[in-house]
Backbone bond lengths (Angstrom), bond angles and torsions (degrees), N, CA, C in turn:
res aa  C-N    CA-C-N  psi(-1)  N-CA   C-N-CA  omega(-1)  CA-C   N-CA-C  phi
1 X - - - 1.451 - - 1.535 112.42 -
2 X 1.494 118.90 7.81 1.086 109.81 -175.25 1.770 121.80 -63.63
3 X 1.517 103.03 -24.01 1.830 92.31 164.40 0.719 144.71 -56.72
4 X 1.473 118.33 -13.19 1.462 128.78 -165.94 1.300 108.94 -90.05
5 X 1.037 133.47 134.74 1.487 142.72 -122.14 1.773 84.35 -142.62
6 X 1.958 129.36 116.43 0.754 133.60 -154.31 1.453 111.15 -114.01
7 X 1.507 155.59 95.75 1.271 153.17 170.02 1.514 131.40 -116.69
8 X 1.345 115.27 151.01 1.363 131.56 158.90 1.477 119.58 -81.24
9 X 1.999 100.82 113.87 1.782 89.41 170.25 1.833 80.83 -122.45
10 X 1.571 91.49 148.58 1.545 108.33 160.84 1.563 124.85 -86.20
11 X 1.537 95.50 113.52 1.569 100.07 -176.06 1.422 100.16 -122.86
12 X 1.475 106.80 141.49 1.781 102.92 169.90 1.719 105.99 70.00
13 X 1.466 110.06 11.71 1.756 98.18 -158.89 1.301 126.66 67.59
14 X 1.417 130.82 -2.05 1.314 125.58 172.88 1.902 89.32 -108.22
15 X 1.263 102.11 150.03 1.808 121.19 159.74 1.359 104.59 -84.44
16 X 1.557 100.58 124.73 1.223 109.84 172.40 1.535 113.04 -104.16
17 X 1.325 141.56 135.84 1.583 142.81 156.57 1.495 100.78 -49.01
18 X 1.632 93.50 129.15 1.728 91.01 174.22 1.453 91.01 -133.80
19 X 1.531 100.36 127.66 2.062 91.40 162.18 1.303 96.95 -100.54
20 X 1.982 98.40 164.15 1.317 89.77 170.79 1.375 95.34 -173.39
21 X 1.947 103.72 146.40 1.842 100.17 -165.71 1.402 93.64 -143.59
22 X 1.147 129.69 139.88 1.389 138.76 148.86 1.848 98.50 118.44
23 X 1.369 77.29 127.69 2.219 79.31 173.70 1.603 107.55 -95.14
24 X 1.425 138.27 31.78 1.422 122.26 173.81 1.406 106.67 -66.53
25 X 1.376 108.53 179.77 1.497 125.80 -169.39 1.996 108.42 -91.48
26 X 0.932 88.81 -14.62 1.903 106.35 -175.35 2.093 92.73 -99.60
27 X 1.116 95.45 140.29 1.831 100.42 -171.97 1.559 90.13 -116.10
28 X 1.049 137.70 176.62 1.602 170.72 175.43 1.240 135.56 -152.90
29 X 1.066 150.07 59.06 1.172 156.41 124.31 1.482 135.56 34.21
30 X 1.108 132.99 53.38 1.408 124.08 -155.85 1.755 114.50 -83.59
31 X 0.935 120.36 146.47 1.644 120.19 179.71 1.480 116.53 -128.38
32 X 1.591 123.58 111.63 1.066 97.77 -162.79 1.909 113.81 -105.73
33 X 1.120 133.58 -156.55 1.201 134.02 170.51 1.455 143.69 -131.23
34 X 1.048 154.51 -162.35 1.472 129.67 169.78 1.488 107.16 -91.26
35 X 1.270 115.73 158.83 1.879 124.32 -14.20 1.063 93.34 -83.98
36 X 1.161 132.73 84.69 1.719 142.50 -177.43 1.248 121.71 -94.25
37 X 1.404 138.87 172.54 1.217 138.08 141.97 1.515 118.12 -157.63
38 X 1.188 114.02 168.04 1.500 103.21 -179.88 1.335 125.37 -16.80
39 X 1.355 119.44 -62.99 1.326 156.25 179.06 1.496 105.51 -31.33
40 X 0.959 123.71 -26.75 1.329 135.86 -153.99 1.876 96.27 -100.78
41 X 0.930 131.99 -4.32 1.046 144.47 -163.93 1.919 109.86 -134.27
42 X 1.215 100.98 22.54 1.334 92.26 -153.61 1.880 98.74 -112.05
43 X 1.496 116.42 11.91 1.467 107.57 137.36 1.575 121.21 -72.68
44 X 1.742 110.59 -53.34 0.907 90.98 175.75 1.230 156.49 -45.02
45 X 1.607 106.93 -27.66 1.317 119.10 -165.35 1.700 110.67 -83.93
46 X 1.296 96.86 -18.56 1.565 106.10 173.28 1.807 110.83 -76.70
47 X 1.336 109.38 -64.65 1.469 122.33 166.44 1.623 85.16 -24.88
48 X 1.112 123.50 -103.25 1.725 125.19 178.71 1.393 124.45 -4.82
49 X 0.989 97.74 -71.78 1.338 94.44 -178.48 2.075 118.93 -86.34
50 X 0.924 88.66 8.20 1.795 95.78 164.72 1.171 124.04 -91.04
51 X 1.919 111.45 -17.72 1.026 134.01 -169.51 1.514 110.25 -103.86
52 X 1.822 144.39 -20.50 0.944 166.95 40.18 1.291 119.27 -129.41
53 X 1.322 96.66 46.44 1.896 80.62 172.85 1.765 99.79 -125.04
54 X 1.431 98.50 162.32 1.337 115.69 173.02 1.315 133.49 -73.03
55 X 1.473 113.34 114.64 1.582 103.86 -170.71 1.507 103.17 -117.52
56 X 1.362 108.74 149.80 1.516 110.34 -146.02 2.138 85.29 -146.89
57 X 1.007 117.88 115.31 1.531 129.02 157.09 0.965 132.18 -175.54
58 X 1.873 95.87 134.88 1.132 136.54 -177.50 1.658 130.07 -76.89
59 X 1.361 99.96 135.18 1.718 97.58 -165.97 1.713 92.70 -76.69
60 X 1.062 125.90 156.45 1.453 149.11 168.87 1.407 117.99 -31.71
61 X 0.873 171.26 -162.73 1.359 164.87 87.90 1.687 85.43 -40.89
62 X 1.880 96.30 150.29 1.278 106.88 -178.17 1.597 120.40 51.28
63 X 1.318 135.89 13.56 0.886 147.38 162.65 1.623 126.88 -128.02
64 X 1.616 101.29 129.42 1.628 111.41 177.87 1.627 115.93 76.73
65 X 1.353 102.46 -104.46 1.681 95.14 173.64 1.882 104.58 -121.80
66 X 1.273 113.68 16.65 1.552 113.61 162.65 1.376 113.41 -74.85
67 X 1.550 96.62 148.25 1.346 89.75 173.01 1.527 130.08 -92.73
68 X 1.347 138.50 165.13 1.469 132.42 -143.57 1.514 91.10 -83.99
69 X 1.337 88.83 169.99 1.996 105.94 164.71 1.242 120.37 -73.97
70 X 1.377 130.68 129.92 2.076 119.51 -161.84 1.579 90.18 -77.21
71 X 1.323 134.83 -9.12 1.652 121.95 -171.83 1.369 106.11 -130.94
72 X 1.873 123.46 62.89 1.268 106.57 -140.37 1.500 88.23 -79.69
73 X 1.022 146.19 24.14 1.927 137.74 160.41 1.378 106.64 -94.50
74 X 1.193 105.79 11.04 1.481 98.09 169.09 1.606 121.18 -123.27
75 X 1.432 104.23 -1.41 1.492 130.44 -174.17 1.220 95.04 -58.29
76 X 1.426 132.15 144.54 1.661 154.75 169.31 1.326 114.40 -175.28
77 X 1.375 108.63 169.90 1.657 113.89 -178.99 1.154 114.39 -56.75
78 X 0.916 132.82 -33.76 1.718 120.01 161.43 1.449 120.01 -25.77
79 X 1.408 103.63 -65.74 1.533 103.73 176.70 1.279 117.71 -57.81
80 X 1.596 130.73 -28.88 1.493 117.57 160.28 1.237 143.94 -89.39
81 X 1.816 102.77 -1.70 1.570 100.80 154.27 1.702 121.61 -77.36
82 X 1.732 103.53 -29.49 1.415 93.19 163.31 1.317 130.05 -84.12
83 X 1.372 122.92 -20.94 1.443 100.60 155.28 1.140 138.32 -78.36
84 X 1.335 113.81 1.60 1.697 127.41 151.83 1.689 118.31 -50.63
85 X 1.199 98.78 -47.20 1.895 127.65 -170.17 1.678 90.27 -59.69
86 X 1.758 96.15 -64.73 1.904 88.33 -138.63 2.308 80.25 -70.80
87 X 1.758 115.95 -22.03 1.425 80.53 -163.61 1.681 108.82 -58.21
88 X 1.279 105.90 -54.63 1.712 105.63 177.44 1.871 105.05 -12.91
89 X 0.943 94.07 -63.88 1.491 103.60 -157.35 1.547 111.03 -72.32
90 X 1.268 118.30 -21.77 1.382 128.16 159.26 1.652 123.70 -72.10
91 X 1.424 104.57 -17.06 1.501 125.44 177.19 1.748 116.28 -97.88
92 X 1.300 112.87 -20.03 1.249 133.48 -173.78 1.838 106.87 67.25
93 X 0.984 102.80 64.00 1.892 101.49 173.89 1.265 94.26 -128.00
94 X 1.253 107.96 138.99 1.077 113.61 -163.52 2.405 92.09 -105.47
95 X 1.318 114.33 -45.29 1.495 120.47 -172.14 1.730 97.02 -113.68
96 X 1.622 97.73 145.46 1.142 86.91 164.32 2.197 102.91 -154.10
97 X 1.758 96.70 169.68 1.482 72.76 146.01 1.094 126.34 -102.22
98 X 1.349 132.99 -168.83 1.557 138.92 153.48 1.036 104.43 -108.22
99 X 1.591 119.52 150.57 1.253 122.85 144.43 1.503 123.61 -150.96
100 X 1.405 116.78 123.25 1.717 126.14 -172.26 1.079 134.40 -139.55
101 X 1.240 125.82 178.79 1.538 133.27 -163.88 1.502 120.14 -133.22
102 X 0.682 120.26 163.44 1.963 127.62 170.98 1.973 86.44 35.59
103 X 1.244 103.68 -123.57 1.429 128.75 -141.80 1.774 82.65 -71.29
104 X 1.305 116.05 -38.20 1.577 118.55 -153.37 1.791 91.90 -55.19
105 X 1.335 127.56 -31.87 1.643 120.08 -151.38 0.990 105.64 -101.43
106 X 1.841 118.18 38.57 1.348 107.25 160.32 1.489 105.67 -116.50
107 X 1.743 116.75 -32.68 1.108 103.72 163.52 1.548 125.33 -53.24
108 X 0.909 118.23 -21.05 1.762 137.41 -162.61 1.392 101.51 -79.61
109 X 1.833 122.31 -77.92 1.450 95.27 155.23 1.312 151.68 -51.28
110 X 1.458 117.27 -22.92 1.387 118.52 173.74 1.818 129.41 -67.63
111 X 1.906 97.29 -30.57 1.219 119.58 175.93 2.069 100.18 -76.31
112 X 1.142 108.43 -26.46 1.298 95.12 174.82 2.008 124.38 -84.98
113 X 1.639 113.44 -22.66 0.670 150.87 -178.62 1.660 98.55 -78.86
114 X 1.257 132.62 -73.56 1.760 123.05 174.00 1.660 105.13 -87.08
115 X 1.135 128.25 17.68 2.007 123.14 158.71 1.324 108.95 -157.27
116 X 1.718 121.07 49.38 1.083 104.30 162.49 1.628 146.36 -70.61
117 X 1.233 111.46 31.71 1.472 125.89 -166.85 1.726 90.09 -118.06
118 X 1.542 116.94 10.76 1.306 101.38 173.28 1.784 106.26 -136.20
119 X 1.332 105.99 13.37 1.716 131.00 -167.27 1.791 105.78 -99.42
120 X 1.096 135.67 95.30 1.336 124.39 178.97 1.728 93.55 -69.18
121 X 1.067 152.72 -62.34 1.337 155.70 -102.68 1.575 88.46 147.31
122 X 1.982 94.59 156.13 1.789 124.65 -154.88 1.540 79.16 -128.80
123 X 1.652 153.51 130.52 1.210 135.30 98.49 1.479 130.32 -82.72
124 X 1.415 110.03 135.88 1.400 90.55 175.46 1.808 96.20 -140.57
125 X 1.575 108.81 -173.44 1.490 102.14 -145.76 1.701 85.57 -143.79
126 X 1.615 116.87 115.35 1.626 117.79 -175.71 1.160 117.95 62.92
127 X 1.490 132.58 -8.03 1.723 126.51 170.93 1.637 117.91 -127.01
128 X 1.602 105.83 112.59 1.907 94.66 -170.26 1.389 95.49 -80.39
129 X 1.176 122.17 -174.14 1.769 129.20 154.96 1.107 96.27 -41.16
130 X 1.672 113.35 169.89 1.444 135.18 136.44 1.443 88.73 -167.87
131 X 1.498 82.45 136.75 1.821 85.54 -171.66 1.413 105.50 -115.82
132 X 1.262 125.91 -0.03 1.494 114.11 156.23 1.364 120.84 -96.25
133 X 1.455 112.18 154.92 1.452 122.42 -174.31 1.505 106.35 -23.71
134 X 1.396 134.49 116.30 0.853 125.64 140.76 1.327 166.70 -35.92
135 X 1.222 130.04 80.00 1.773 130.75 -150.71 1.338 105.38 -100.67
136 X 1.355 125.88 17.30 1.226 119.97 166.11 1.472 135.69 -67.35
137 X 1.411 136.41 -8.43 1.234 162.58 -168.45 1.790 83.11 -89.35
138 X 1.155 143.84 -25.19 1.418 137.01 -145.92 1.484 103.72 -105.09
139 X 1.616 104.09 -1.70 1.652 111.69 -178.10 1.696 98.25 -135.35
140 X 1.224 122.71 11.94 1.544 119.18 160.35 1.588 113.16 -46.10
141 X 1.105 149.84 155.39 1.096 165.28 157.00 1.753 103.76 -57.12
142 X 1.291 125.78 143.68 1.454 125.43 -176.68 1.870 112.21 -67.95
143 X 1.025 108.68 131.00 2.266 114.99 -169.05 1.445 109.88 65.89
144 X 1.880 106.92 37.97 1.256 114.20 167.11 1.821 93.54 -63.21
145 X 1.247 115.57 173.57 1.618 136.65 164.20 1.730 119.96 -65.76
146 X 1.694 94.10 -33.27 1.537 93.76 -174.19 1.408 85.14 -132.39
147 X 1.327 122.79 54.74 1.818 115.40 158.42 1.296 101.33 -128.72
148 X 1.717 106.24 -94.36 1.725 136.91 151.54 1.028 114.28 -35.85
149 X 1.372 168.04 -117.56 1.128 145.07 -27.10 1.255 147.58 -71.58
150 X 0.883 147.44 126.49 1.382 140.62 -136.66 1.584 100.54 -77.76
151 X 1.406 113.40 154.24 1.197 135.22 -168.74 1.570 130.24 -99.55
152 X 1.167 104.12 86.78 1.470 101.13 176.02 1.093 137.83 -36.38
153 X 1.520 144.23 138.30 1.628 120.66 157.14 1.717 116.60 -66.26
154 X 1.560 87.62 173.66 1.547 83.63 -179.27 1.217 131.55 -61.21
155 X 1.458 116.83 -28.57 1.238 118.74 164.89 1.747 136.28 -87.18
156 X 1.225 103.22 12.43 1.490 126.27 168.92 1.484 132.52 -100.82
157 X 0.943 138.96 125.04 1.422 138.20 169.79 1.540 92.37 -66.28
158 X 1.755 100.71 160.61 1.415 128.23 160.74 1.474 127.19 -37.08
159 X 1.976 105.11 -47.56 1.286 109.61 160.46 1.280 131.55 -50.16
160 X 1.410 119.45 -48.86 1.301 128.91 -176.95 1.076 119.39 -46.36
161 X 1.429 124.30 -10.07 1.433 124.13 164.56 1.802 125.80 -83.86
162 X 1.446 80.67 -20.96 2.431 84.98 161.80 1.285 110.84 -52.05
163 X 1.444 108.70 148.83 1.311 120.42 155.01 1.711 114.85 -81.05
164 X 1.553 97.86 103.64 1.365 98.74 171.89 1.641 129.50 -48.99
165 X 1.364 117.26 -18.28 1.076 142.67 166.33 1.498 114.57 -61.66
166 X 0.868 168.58 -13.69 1.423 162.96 -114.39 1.203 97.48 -161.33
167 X 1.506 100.64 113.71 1.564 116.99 -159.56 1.996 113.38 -80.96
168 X 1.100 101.05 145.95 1.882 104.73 -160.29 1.676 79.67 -69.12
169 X 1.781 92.83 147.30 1.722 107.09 152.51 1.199 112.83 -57.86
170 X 1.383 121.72 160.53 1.591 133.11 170.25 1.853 119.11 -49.17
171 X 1.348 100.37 -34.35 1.249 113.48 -170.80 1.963 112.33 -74.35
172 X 1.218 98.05 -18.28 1.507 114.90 -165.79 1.426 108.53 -117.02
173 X 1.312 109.97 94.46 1.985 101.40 165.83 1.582 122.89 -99.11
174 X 0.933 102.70 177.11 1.182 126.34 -167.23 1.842 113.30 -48.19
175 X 1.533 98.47 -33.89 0.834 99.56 -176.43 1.890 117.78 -82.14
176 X 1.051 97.46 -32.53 1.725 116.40 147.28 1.399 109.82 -25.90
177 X 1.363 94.14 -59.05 2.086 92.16 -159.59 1.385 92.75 -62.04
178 X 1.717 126.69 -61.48 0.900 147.06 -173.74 1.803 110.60 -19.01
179 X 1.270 112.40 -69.18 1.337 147.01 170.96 1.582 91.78 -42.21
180 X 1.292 142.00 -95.11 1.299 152.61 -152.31 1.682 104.24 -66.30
181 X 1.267 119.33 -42.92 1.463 118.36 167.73 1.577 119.43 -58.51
182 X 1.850 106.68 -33.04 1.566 93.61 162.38 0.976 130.75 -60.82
183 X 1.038 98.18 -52.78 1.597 110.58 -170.63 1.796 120.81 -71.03
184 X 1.145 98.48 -0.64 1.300 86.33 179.83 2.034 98.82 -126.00
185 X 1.438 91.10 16.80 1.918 96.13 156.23 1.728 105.58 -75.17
186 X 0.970 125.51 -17.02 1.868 114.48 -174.98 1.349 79.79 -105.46
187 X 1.225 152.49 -49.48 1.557 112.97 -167.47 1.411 119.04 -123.79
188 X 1.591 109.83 36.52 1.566 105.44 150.39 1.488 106.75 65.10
189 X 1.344 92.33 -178.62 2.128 110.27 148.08 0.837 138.67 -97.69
190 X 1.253 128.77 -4.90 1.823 121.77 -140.95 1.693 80.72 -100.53
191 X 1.457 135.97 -51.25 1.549 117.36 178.98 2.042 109.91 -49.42
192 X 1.550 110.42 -50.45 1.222 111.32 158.22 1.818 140.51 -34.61
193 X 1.429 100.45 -35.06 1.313 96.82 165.12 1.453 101.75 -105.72
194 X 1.479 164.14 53.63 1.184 158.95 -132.02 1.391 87.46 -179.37
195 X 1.237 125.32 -59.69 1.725 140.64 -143.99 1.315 104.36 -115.54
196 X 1.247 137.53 67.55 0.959 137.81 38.71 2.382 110.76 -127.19
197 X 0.689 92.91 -21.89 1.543 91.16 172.43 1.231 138.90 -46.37
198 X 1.329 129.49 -37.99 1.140 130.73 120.66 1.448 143.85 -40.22
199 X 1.025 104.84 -43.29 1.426 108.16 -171.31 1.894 101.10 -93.65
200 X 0.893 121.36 8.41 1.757 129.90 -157.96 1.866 92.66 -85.70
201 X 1.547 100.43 130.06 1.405 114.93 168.17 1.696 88.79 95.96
202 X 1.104 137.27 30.14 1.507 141.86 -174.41 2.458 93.50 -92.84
203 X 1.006 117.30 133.65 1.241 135.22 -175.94 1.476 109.97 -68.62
204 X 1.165 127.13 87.63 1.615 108.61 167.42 1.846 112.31 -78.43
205 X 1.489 126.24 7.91 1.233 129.45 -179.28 1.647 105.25 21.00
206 X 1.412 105.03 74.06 1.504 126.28 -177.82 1.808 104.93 -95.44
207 X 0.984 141.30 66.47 1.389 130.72 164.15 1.556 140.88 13.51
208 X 1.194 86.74 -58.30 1.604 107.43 175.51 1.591 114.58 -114.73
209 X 1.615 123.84 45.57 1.506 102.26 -165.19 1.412 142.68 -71.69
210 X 1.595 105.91 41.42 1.423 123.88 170.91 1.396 127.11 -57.66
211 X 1.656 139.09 131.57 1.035 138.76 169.54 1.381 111.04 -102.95
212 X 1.833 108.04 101.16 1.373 117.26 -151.02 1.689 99.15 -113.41
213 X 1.477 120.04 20.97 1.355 141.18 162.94 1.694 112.23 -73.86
214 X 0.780 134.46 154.26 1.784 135.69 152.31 1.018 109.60 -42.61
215 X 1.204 140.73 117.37 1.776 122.05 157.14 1.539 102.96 -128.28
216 X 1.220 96.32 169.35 1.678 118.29 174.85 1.753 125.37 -133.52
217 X 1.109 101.52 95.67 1.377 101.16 171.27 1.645 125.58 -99.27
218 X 1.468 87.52 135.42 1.767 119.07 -176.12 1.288 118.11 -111.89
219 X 1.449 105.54 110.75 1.624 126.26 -163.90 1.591 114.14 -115.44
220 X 1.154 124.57 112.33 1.170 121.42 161.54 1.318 130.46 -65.64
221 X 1.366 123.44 145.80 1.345 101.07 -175.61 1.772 117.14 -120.48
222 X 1.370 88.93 37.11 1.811 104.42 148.18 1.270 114.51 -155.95
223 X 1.863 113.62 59.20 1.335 127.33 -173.00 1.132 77.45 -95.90
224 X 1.843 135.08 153.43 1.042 151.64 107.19 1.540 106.76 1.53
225 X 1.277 136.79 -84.79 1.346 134.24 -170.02 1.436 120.49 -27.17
226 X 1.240 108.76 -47.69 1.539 113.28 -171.75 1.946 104.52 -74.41
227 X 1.108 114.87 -2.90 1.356 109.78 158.69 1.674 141.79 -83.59
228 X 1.712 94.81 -11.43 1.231 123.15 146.91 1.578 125.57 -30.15
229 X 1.459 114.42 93.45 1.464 104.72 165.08 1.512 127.65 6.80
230 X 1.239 128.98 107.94 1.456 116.32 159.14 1.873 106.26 77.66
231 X 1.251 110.80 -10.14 1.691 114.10 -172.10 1.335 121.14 -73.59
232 X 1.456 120.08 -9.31 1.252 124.01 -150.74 1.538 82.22 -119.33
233 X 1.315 112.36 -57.64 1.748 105.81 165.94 1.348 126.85 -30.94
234 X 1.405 103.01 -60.33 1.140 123.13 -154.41 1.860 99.67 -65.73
235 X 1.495 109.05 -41.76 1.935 108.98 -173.07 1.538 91.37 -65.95
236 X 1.809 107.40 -41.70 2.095 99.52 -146.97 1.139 91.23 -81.44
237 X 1.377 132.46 -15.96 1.421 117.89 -165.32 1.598 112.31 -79.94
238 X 0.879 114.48 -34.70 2.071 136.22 157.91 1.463 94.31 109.68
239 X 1.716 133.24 25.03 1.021 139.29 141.12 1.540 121.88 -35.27
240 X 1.183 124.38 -44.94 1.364 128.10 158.97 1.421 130.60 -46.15
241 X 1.722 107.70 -18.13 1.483 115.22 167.48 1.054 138.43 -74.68
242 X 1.749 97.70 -13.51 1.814 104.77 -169.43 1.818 81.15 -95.61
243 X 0.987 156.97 41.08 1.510 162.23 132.31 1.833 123.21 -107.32
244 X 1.325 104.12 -32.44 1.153 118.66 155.78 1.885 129.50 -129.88
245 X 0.599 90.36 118.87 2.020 88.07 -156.83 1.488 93.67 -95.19
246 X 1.475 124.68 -43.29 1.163 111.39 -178.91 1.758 130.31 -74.95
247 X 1.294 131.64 23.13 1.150 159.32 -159.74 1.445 129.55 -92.30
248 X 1.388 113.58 119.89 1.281 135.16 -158.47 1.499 92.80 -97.84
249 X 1.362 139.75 164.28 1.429 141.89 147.94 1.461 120.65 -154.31
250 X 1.666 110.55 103.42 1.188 87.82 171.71 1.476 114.49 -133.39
251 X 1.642 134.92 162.44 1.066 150.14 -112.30 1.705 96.94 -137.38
252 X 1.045 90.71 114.44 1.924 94.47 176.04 1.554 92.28 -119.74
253 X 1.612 121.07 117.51 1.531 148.69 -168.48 1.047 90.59 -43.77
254 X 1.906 126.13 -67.71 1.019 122.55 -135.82 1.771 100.66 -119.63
255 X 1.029 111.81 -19.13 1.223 110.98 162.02 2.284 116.19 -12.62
256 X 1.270 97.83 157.96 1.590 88.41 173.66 1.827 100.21 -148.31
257 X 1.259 121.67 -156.62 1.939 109.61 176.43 1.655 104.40 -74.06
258 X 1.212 122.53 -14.28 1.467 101.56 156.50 1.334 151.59 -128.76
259 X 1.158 98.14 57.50 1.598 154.88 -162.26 1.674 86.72 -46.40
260 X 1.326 117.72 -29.88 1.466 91.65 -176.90 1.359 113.80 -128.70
261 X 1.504 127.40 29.02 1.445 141.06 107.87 1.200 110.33 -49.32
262 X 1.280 126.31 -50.41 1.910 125.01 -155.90 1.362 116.90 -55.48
263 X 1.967 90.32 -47.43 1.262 96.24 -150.60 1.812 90.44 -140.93
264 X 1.299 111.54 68.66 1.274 110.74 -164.78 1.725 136.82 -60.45
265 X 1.559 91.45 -32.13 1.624 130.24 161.75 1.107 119.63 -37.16
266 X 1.794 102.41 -61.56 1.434 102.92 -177.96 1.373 130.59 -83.08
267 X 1.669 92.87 -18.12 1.219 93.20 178.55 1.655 107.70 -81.59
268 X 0.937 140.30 -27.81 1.182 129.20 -176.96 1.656 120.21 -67.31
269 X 1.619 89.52 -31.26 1.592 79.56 161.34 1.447 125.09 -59.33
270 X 1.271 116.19 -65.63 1.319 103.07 179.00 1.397 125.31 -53.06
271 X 1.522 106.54 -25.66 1.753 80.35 168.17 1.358 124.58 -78.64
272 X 1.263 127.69 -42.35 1.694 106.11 154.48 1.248 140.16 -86.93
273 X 1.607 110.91 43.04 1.495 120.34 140.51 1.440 124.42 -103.62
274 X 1.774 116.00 5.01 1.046 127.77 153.38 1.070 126.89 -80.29
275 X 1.787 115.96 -44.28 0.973 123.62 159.66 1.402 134.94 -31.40
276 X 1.073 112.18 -70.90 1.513 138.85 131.68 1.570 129.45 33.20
277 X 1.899 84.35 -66.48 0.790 95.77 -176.13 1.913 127.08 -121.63
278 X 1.495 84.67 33.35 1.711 103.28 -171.15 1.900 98.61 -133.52
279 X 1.221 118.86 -16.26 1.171 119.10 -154.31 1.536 111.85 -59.70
């Protein structure tokens, strides 16, 4: 990882962590999700930029080495489509793509959806649109992550409730954990459960909530998500098109929600054969 080139830009008054690798003329955007962080993205961004384009991502507000929200009960996607906005604009890019996962692909469509004159193309990875309030959290299983969550004592973090025992997937070493456990000693959970779990099913009363950008969605097909009420209908049925019409979807069997840790290869292909073909 030594390319990745590490900075602070001030957005909103908070410093945000920005990584960022590759000098092409085409930018990329990465968004990540819980318990995510930049890092988590960090084949792609190489794949990217080996290939020549610029990949550029930012840890969350309240996440990794950003700094938190001063009102974190008031934290919601709002605050991360605009600090999406002012970073662009603090960076001077004027187009970009996106591309995200879990929680990250709602700011991602929505930011493409109210500024698409600055959106080349939408990828996102296990989450299509849905542009009405979301009620899916209402069929989670009981000590889901974003329903229940189990309750620490006072003298315990959130983690402390893993079984240290429970042996890492193949795709994930040690040195992985290592990496993501630092970084997420300066910013905790409480922005993590705030950003977006809390605040989830919040109204942007958008008029038109079409995503009238290119996008590409990448579905695993033993992600958690697709067990979601009605979710599995809703992508295979191509119901998701009359919200996004311009829309690609394709289906990796074994894929799971971190489909692009898992399986990093493939996924990178498809993202720059989308790329590809929007650039």
């Amino acid at each position: 990882m030594d390319q990745v080139q590490h900075k602070f830009v001030d957005v909103q008054g908070l410093k945000l962590h920005v990584a960022e690798v590759g000098t092409g003329p085409n930018v990329v955007v990465f968004l990540h999700g819980f318990p995510e962080i930049w890092y988590s993205w960090r084949h792609q961004m190489i794949a990217l930029a080996n290939a020549g384009f610029r990949a550029i991502t930012p840890d969350h507000r309240g996440y990794g080495l950003s700094d938190p929200p001063p009102l974190l009960n008031k934290a919601s996607f709002v605050d991360l489509i605009t600090d999406l906005h002012t970073l662009l604009d603090a960076l001077q890019i004027s187009k970009v793509f996106l591309v995200a996962k879990d929680f990250g692909a709602r700011p991602a469509y929505l930011f493409a959806i109210l500024h698409p004159e600055r959106v080349l193309g939408v990828i996102t990875l296990g989450v299509p649109f849905m542009p009405e309030r979301s009620t899916f959290h209402k069929y989670l299983p009981e000590g889901f992550y974003i329903s229940e969550i189990p309750i620490a004592a006072e003298n315990q973090e959130i983690m402390d409730l893993v079984d240290s025992s429970t042996p890492l997937p193949p795709w994930f070493t040690e040195e992985d954990l290592t990496t993501y456990g630092a970084l997420y000693e300066k910013s905790g959970f409480q922005t993590a459960l705030q950003i977006p779990y809390r605040s989830v099913g919040k109204d942007f009363s958008i008029t038109d909530p079409k995503v009238k950008v290119p996008v590409l969605l990448i579905m695993g097909g033993k992600d958690y998500i697709l067990k979601f009420q009605g979710m599995e209908d809703y992508v295979k049925s191509g119901k998701v098109k009359e919200v996004v019409p311009d829309l690609e979807i394709t289906f990796l069997p074994e894929g799971t929600h971190f489909v692009q840790e898992q399986s990093p290869d493939v996924v990178n292909q498809l993202i720059l054969t989308f790329l590809g073909k929007h650039v």
